[in-house]
N, C-alpha and C positions, 0 to 999 in steps of 0.2 A: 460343354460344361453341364453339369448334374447337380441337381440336388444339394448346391455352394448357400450357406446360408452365415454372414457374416454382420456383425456388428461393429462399427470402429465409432469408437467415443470420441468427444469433443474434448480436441486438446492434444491427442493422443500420435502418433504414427505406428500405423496398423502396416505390417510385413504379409505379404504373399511371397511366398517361393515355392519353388519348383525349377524342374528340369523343361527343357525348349520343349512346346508341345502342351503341357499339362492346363492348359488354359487360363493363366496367367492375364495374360493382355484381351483376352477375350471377357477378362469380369469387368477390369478397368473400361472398356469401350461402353458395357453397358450400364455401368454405373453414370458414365458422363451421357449416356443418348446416346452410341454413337451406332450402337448394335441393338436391336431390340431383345427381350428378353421371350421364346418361345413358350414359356410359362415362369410363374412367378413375380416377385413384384421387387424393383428397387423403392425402398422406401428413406426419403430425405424430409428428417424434420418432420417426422409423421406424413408426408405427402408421398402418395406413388407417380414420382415422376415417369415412371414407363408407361404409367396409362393414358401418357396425358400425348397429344398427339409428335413428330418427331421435331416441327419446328418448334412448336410453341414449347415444348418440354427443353429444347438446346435456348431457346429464347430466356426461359423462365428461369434456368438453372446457371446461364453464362456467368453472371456476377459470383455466384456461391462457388460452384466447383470450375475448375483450371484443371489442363493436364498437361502433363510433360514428357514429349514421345523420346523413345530413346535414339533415332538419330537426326544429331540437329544438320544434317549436312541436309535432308531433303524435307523439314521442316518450316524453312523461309523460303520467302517466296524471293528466287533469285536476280529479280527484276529491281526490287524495291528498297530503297535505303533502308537502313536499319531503324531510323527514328519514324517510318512510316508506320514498318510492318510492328512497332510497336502501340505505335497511337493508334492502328485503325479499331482495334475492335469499339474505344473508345465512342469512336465517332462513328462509327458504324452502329452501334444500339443507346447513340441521341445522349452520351454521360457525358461530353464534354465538346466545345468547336475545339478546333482542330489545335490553335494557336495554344489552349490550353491542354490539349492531349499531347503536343510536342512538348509542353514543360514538364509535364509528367512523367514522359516517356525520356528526359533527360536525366530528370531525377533516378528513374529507377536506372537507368543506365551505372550511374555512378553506385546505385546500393548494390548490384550487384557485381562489383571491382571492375568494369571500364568506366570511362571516361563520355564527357558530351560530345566529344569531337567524333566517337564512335557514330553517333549517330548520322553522320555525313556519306558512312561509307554503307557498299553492299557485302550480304552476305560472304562474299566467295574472299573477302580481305581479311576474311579470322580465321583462326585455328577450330577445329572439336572444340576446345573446351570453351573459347569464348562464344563460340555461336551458340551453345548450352547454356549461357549466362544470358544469352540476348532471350534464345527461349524463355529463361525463365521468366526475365523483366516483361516478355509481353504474357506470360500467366499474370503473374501480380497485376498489372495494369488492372483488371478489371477487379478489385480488389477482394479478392476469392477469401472464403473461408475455408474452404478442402482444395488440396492440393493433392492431383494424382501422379506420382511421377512413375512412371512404366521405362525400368531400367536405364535410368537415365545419364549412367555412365557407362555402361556395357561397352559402350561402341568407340569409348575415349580410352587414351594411353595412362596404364596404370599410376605415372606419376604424376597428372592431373586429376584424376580420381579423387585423393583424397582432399584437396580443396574445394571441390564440389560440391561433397558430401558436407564438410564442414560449411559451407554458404546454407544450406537447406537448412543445416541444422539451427544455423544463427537465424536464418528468416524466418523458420516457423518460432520461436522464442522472440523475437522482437517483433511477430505480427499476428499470434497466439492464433496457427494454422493447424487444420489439422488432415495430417495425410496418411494418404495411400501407399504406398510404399514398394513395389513392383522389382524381383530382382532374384536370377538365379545363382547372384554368389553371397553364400552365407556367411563369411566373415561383414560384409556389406550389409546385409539383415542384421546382422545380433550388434551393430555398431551405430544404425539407424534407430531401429523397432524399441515400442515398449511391449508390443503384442504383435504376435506371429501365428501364422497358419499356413501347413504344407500342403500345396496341389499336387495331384497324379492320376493321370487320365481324365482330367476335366472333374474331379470327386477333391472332397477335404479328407485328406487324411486326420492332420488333429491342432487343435488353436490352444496357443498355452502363451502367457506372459514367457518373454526373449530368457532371461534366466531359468528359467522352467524346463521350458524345449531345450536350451543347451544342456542343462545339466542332468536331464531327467525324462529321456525322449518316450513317447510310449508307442508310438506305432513302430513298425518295422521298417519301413520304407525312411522314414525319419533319420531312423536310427543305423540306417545304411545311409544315405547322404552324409549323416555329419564323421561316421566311419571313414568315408571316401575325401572327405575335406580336405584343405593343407591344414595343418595346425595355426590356429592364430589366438592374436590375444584380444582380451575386450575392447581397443582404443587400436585403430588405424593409422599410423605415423603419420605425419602429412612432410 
């Protein structure tokens, strides 16, 4: 990644796209801590969280920012009930004992469409889509204000897709989130995004309000992507 210089407003959900490769999930890593940055600064809330050392910065930033990888089949740990691997970060950075991080982690069970009884079971008893909903309830747990989700239906069957999307969309509005938005299919971008910017070769090609880029592309590269598209409309059936 080069010379990526981006701004996402509070409130908002900011689109990356690009083709596999283009350095996509490498901004998201170092936006959350997880890569460091070889030059330049991520800056949160006026703070450059990159300068700050790797724990103390994953330490400092765990409550504000969440990420959501795109496969949840090797994202939980398959050892651990599901109501665990949701309470622990809880109790693991001293926000709540345990007794209370289990009610928590029931609740969010139910906000995002299963059930408390979920909580009893291990990972390897759900489907893709619902282990993505377990993922999600343990982002929320730490009750984040930026939400990164790094393609986070890619790896699910098209017709669970769009219930997904539509949960995201309902949770950042009911919990006035505001995200990142990681994903190389662009009907999925222009369905999500209120602002977008194209990767290629680890560079921006160009950032335009979702309406904008669709209708009005100015780079080339852009402008061959949405050429190469399927044809869709604004709104995702579900």
């Amino acid at each position: 990644v080069d010379d990526v210089t981006l701004e996402v407003r509070r409130g908002e959900t900011f689109g990356l796209v690009g083709e596999s490769g283009s350095g996509k999930s490498t901004v998201a890593k170092t936006v959350v801590g997880l890569e460091p940055p070889y030059q330049g600064k991520v800056l949160y809330k006026g703070v450059d969280i990159s300068a700050l050392s790797t724990d103390s910065g994953l330490r400092a930033n765990c409550t504000d920012m969440q990420i959501i990888f795109q496969d949840p089949f090797s994202s939980l740990n398959p050892r651990m009930r599901v109501r665990q691997i949701i309470s622990e970060p809880m109790v693991y950075h001293s926000l709540a004992e345990k007794n209370e991080a289990n009610a928590v982690a029931d609740e969010l069970l139910v906000r995002v469409g299963l059930d408390k009884a979920a909580g009893d079971k291990y990972p390897h008893q759900f489907s893709g889509g619902q282990r993505q909903r377990i993922c999600i309830a343990r982002a929320l747990v730490m009750r984040p204000r930026m939400l990164i989700c790094d393609e986070p239906t890619s790896a699910l069957d098209v017709s669970i897709q769009a219930s997904l999307l539509n949960l995201l969309k309902d949770l950042q509005e009911e919990l006035g989130l505001t995200m990142l938005f990681i994903s190389h299919d662009l009907a999925v971008i222009r369905q999500m995004c209120d602002r977008i910017a194209v990767m290629r070769y680890g560079k921006l090609c160009e950032v335009a309000d979702s309406e904008t880029l669709f209708a009005d592309p100015q780079h080339p590269y852009t402008k061959e992507l949405l050429r190469l598209a399927p044809k869709f409309s604004r709104q995702v059936a579900v």
